[in-house]
C-alpha positions as CSV (number, residue, x, y, z in Angstrom):
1,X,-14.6,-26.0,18.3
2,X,-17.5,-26.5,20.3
3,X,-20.4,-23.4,20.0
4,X,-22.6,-22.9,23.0
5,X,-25.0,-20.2,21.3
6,X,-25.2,-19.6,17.4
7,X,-23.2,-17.5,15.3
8,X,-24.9,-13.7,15.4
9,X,-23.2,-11.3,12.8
10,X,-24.1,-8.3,14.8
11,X,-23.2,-9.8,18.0
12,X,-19.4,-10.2,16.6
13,X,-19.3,-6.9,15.0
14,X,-20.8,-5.0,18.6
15,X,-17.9,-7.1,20.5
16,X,-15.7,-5.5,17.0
17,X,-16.3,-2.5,18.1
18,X,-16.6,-2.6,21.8
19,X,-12.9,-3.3,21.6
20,X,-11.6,-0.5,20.5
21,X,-12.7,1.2,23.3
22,X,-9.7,-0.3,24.9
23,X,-7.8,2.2,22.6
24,X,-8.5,4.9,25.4
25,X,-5.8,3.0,27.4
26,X,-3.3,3.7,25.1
27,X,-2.9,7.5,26.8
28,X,-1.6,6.0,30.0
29,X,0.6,3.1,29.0
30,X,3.9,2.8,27.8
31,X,4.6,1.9,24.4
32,X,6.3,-1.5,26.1
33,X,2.5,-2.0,28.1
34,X,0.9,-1.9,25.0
35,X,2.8,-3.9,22.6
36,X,2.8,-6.5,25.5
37,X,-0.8,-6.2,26.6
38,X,-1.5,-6.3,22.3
39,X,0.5,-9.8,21.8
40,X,-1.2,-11.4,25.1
41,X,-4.7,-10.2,23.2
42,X,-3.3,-12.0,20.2
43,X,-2.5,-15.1,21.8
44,X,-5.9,-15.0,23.8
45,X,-8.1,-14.9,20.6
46,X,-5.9,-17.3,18.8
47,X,-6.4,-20.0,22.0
48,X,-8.7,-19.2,24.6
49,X,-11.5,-17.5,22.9
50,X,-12.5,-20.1,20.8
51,X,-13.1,-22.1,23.4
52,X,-15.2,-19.2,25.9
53,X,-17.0,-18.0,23.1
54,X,-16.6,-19.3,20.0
55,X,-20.1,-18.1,19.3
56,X,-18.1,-15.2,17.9
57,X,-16.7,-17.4,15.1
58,X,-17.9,-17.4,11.5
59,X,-18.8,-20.9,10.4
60,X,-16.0,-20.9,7.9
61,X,-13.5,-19.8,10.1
62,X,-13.8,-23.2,12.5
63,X,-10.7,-24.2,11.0
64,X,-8.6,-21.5,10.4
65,X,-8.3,-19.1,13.8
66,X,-5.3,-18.2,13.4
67,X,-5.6,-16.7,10.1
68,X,-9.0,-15.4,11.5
69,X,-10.0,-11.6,11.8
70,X,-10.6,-11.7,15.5
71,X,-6.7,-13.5,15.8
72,X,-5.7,-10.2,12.8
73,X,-7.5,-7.7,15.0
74,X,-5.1,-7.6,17.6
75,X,-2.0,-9.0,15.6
76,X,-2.7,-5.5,13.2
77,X,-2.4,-3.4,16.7
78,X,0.8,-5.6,17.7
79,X,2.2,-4.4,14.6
80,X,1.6,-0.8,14.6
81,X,2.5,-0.4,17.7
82,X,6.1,-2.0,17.0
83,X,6.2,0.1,13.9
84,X,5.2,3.5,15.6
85,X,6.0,3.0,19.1
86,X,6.1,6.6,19.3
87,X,2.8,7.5,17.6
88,X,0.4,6.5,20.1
89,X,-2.1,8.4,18.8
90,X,-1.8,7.5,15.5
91,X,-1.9,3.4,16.7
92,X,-5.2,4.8,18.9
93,X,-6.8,6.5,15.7
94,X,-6.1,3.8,13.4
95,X,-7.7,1.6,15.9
96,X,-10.6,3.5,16.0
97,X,-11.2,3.0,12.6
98,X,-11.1,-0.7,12.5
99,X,-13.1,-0.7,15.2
100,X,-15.7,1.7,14.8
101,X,-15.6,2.0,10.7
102,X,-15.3,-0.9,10.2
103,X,-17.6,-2.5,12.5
104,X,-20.4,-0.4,11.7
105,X,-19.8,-0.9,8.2
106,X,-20.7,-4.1,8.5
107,X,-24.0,-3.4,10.7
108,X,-25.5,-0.6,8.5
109,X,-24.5,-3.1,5.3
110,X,-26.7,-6.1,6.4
111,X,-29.3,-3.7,7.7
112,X,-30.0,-0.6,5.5
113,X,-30.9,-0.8,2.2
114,X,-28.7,0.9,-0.6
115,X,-27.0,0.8,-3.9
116,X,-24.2,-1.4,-4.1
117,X,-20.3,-0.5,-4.7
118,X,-20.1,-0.5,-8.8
119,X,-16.7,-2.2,-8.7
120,X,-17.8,-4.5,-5.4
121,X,-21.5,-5.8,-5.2
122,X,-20.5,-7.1,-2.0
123,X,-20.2,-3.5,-0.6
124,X,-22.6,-0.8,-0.1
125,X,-22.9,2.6,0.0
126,X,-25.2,2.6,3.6
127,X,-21.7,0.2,4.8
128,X,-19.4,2.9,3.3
129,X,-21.4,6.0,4.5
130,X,-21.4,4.0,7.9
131,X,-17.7,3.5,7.9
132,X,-16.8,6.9,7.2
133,X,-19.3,8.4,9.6
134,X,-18.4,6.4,12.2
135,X,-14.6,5.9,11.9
136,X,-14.2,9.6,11.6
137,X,-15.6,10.1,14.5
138,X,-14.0,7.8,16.8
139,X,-10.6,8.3,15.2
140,X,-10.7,11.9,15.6
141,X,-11.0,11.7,19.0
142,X,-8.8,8.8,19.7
143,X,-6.3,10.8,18.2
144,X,-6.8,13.6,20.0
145,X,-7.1,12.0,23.3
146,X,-3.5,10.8,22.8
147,X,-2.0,13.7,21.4
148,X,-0.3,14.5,24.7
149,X,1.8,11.1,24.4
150,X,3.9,12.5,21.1
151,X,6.6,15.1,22.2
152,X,6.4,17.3,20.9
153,X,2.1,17.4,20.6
154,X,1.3,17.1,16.7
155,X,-0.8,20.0,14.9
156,X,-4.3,20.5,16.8
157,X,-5.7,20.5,12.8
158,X,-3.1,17.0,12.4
159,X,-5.5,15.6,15.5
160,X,-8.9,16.7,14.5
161,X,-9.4,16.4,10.3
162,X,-6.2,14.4,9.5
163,X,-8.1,10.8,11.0
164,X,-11.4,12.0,8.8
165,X,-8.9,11.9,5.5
166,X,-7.4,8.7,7.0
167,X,-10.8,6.8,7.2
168,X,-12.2,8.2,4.1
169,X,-8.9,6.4,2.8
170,X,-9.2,3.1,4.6
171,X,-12.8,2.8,3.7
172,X,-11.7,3.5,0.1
173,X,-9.7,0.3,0.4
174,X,-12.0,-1.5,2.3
175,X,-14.1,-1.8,-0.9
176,X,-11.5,-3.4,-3.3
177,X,-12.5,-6.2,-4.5
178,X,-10.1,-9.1,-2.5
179,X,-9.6,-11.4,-0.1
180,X,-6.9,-9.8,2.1
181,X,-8.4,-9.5,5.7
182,X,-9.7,-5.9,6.7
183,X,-8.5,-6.2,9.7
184,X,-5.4,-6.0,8.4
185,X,-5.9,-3.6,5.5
186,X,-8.0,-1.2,6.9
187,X,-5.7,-0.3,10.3
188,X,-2.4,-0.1,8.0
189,X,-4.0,2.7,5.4
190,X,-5.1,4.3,8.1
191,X,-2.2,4.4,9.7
192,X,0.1,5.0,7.0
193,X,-2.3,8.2,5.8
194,X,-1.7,9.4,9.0
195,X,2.3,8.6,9.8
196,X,2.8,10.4,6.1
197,X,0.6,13.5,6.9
198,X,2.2,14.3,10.5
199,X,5.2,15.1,8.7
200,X,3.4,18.1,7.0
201,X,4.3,21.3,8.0
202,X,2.1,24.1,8.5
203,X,4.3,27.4,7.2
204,X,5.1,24.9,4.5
205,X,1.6,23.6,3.0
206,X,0.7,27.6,3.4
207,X,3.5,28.4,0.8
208,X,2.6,25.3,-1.3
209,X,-1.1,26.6,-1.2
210,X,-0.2,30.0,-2.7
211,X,2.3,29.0,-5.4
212,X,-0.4,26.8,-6.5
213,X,-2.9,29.4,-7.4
214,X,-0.5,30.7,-10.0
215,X,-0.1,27.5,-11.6
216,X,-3.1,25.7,-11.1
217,X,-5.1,27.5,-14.8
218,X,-2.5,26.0,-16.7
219,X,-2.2,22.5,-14.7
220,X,-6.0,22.4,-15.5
221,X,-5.9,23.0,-19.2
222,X,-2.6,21.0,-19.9
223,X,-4.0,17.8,-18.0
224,X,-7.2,17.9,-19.8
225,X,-5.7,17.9,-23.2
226,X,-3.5,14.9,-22.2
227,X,-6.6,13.4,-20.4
228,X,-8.8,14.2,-23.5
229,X,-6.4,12.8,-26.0
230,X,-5.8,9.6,-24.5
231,X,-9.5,8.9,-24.7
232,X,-9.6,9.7,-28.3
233,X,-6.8,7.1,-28.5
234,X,-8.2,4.4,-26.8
235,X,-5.7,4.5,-24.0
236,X,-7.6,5.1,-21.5
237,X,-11.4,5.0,-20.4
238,X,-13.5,7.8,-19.0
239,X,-12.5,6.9,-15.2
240,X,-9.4,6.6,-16.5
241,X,-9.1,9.8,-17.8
242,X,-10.3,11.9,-15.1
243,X,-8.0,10.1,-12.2
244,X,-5.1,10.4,-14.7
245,X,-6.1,14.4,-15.2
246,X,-6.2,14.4,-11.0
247,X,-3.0,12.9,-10.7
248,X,-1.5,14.8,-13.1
249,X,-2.8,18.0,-11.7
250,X,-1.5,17.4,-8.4
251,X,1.9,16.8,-9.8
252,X,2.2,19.2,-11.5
253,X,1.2,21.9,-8.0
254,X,4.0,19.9,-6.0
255,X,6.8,19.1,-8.3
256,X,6.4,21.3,-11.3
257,X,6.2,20.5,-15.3
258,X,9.2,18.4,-14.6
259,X,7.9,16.1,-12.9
260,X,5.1,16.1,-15.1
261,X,6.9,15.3,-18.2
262,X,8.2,12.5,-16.3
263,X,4.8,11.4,-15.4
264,X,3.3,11.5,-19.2
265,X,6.5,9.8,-20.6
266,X,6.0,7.0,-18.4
267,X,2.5,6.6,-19.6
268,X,3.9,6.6,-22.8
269,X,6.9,4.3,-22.6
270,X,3.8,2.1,-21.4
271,X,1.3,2.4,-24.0
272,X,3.7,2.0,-26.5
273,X,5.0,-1.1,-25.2
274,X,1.9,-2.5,-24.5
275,X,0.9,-2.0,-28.4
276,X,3.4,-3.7,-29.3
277,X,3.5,-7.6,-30.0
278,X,-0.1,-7.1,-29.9
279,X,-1.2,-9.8,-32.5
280,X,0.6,-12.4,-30.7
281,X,-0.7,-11.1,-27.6
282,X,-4.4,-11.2,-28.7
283,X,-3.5,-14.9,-29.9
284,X,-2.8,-15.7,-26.6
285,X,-5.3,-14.4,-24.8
286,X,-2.7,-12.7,-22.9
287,X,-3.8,-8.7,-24.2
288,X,-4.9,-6.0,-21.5
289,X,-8.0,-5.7,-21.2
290,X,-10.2,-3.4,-22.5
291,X,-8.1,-3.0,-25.5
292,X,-5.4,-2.5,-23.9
293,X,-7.3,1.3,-22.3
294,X,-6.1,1.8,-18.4
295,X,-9.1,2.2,-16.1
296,X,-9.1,4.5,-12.8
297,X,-7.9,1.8,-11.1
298,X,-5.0,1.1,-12.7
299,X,-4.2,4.5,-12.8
300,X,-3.7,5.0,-8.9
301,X,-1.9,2.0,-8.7
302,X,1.1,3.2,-10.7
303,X,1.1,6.6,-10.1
304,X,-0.6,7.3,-6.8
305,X,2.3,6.5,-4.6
306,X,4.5,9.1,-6.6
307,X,1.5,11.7,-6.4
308,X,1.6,10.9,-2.7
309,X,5.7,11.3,-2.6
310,X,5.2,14.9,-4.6
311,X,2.9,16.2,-2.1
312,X,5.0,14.9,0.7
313,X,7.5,16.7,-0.8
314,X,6.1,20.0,-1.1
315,X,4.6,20.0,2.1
316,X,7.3,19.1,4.5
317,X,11.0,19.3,5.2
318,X,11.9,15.5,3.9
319,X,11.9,17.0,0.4
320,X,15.3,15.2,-0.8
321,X,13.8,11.9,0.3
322,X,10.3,12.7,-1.2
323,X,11.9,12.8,-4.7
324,X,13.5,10.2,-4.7
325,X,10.6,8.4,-4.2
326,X,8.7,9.9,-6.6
327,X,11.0,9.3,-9.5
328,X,11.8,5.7,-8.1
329,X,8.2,5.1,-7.9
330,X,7.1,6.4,-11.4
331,X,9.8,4.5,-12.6
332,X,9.0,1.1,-11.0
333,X,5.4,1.7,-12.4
334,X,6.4,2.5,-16.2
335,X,9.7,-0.3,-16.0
336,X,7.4,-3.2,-14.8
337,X,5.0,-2.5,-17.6
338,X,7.7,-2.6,-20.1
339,X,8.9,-6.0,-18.7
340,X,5.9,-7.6,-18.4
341,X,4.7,-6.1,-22.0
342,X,8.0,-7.2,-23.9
343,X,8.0,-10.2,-21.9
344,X,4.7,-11.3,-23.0
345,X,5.6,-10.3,-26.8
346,X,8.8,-11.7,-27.3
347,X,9.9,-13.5,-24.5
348,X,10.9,-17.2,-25.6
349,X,10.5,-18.4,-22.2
350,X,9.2,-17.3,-18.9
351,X,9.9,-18.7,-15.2
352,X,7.3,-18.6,-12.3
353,X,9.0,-16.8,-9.4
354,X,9.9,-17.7,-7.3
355,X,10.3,-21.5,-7.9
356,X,11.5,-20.8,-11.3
357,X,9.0,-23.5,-12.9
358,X,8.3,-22.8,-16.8
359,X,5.2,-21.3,-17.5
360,X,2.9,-20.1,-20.2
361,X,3.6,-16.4,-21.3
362,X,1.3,-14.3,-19.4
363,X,1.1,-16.1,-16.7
364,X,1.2,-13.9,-12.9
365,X,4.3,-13.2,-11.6
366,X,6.2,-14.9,-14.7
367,X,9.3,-13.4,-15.7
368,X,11.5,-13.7,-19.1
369,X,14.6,-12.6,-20.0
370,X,13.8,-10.2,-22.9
371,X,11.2,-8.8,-20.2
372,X,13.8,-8.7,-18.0
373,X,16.2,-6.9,-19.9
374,X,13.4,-4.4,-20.9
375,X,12.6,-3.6,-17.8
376,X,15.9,-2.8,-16.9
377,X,16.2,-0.6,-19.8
378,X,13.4,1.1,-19.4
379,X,14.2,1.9,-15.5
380,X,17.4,3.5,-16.5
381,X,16.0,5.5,-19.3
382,X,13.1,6.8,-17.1
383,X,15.5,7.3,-14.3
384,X,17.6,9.5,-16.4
385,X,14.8,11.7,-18.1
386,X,13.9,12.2,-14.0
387,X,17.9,13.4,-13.1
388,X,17.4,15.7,-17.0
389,X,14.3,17.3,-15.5
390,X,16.1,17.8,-12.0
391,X,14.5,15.9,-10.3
392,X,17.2,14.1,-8.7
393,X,20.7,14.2,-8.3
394,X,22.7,12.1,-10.9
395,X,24.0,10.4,-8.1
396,X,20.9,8.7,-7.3
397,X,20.5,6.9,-10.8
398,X,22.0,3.5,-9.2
399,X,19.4,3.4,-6.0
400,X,16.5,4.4,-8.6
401,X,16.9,1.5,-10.8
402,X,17.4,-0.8,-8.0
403,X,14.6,0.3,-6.1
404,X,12.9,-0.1,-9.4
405,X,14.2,-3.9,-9.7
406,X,13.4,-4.9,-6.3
407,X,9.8,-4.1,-6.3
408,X,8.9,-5.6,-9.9
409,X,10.6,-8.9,-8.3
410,X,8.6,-8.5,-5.2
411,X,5.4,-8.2,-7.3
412,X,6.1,-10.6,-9.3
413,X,6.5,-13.1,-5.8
414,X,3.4,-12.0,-5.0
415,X,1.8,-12.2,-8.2
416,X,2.7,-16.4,-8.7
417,X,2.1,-16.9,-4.6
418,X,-1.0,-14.1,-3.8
419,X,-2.9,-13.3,-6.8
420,X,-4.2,-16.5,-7.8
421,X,-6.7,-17.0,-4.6
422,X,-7.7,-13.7,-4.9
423,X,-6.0,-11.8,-1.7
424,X,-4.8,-9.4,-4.4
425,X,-5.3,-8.2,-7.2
426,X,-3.1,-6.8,-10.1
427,X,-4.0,-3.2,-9.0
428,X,-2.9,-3.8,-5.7
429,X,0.4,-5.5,-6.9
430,X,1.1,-2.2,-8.9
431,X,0.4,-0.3,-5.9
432,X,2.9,-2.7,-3.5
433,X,5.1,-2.7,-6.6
434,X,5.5,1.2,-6.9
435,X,5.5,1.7,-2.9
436,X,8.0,-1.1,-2.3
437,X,10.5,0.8,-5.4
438,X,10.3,4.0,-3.0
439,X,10.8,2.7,0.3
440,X,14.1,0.6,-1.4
441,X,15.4,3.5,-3.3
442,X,15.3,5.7,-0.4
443,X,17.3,3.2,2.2
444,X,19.7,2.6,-1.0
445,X,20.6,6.4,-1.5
446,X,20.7,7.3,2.3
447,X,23.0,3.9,2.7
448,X,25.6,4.5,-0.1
449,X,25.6,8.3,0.0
């Protein structure tokens, strides 16, 4: 690739967001315009560009366009348009956020001076502020400028602060530490904060909002004894504790105690497992970290999708869906610990997936048949305690534990094929893990019901 001018950082990232002004278009075309006009754009980058101004090009990148973000810019609109053809405004303000977000991110980043991310140096908090700012901003309107393509016209609120909560997500995720392309995880959080919130229903968050009063003294004090306790134990750490308390607050609000006793016996079922075996663990060098204490991290990545389901359940009318995801994801989270933990105990011999290669115990996205077998156990027993609380019909039991299966084998794919260069981490595999048991228990129970 031949440059005719130098590589200028801030000239890329003005063209980044200069881009998304094109969003504005998205109010008078068809969803067929823009899916078509968004794959010649992706085509264009991939060939022509680097050849009019590859200037715009990263040094590093010389050899890899395709996998480039200026090639994933686009692509990430192609995509969200074909999943929401329907949401224009939603593609518009999730655009808006790549663009503007996260293109002055970058500016203020390399230009102001500020404290870095604690759990990303390579982040700042001027890049952050920046993003947020910024993104809001230019989502909010985006949004509302396309409102009038949805029929019926989303929530004015939905238009105006729902894109703020969206960015303040995606830049939230824009600071984990890995390698996975921004322009491809910023737009989808986005996106998918804002698909899950226009289901919310107004007279139904106002009913949510006053039952919660009433509960909410007791919610505090009962999560900050759990929270408290498992810091005295060495379970969890300080960050730890306090997103476990917030998660467990919030569940308690939208599905009741319930739901919460499900909650703390999955962190049970996996601190118990995780102590166990652990001499031969610590031999290894395979134990968890930190003595085996769960940081704030890990606690959103196994329960933050189910927090998410519970408040999606309280606050609109796909209730009966909602729970099922909730219980399927709290279950995925708690069974895949069990596997992995008895796996890496007592399992005689463990298989890379997907190539089925013998590995070391221990080893990402390795699978036994003890840890197999745990796992399994440990979905049905979790899955039951969810139907004993009412949480789900009994019926349901089958597509929970499947659900359940099918995302620990998913993460474990990714863990042998994705984790290793660094594009994610075991956090995000939890996540993916959790979000991926949900979406396949849901299609299960609405297919066999």
């Amino acid at each position: 690739m031949t440059r005719t001018r130098p590589f200028s950082e801030n000239g890329r990232q003005l063209v980044h967001v200069a881009v998304g002004t094109l969003a504005l278009l998205l109010r008078y075309l068809t969803a067929l315009e823009a899916t078509v006009l968004a794959g010649m754009a992706v085509a264009f980058n991939a060939y022509a560009l680097p050849r009019v101004a590859g200037h715009l090009y990263r040094p590093v990148e010389a050899r890899q366009r395709l996998l480039s973000g200026i090639t994933l810019y686009p692509f990430a609109i192609l995509l969200l348009l074909a999943a929401l053809p329907d949401r224009r405004d939603i593609v518009a303000a999730a655009w808006g956020v790549l663009a503007f977000g996260d293109g002055m991110a970058t500016i203020a980043g390399h230009h102001i001076r500020s404290p870095r991310i604690p759990w990303n140096r390579e982040k700042s908090a001027a890049g952050s502020a920046a993003f947020i700012l910024f993104g809001s901003a230019a989502a909010s309107f985006l949004c509302w400028w396309c409102r009038s393509t949805v029929i019926p016209p989303a929530y004015p609120w939905f238009s105006i602060w729902m894109p703020v909560v969206a960015t303040i997500a995606a830049a939230a995720v824009e600071t984990v530490p890995i390698k996975l392309n921004d322009n491809v995880s910023v737009p989808a959080a986005a996106a998918a904060v804002l698909w899950l919130t226009s289901l919310v229903s107004e007279d139904l968050a106002a009913n949510a909002a006053a039952a919660a009063w009433g509960t909410l003294p007791l919610a505090l004090a009962a999560n900050a004894v759990v929270a408290g306790a498992g810091y005295v134990a060495r379970t969890v750490t300080i960050p730890g504790a306090i997103c476990g308390a917030l998660l467990g607050i919030t569940i308690v609000l939208t599905e009741g105690w319930g739901g919460w006793l499900l909650l703390v016996a999955t962190f049970a079922l996996a601190v118990l497992t995780s102590r166990l075996g652990l001499r031969r663990k610590t031999q290894l060098g395979i134990a968890e970290a930190r003595g085996g204490r769960r940081g704030a991290g890990n606690a959103f990545a196994n329960t933050g999708v189910a927090a998410g389901a519970a408040v999606l359940g309280a606050l609109s009318y796909a209730r009966d869906a909602a729970q099922v995801a909730f219980v399927a994801a709290l279950v995925a989270g708690g069974s895949d610990t069990v596997a992995s933990e008895i796996g890496k105990a007592w399992g005689r011999r463990t298989w890379l997936v997907p190539t089925l290669r013998r590995v070391p115990p221990g080893t990402s996205g390795a699978i036994s048949a003890e840890g197999t077998a745990a796992g399994l156990l440990g979905a049905l027993a979790l899955g039951a305690l969810g139907v004993a609380c009412g949480l789900v019909p009994a019926w349901t039991l089958p597509a929970i534990v499947a659900g359940a299966t099918i995302g620990s084998f998913v993460e474990s794919t990714m863990g042998a094929t994705v984790e290793g260069p660094g594009i994610v981490n075991n956090d995000v595999l939890n996540f993916l893990n959790t979000a991926i048991a949900a979406a396949a228990a849901i299609f299960l129970a609405q297919a066999f019901q």
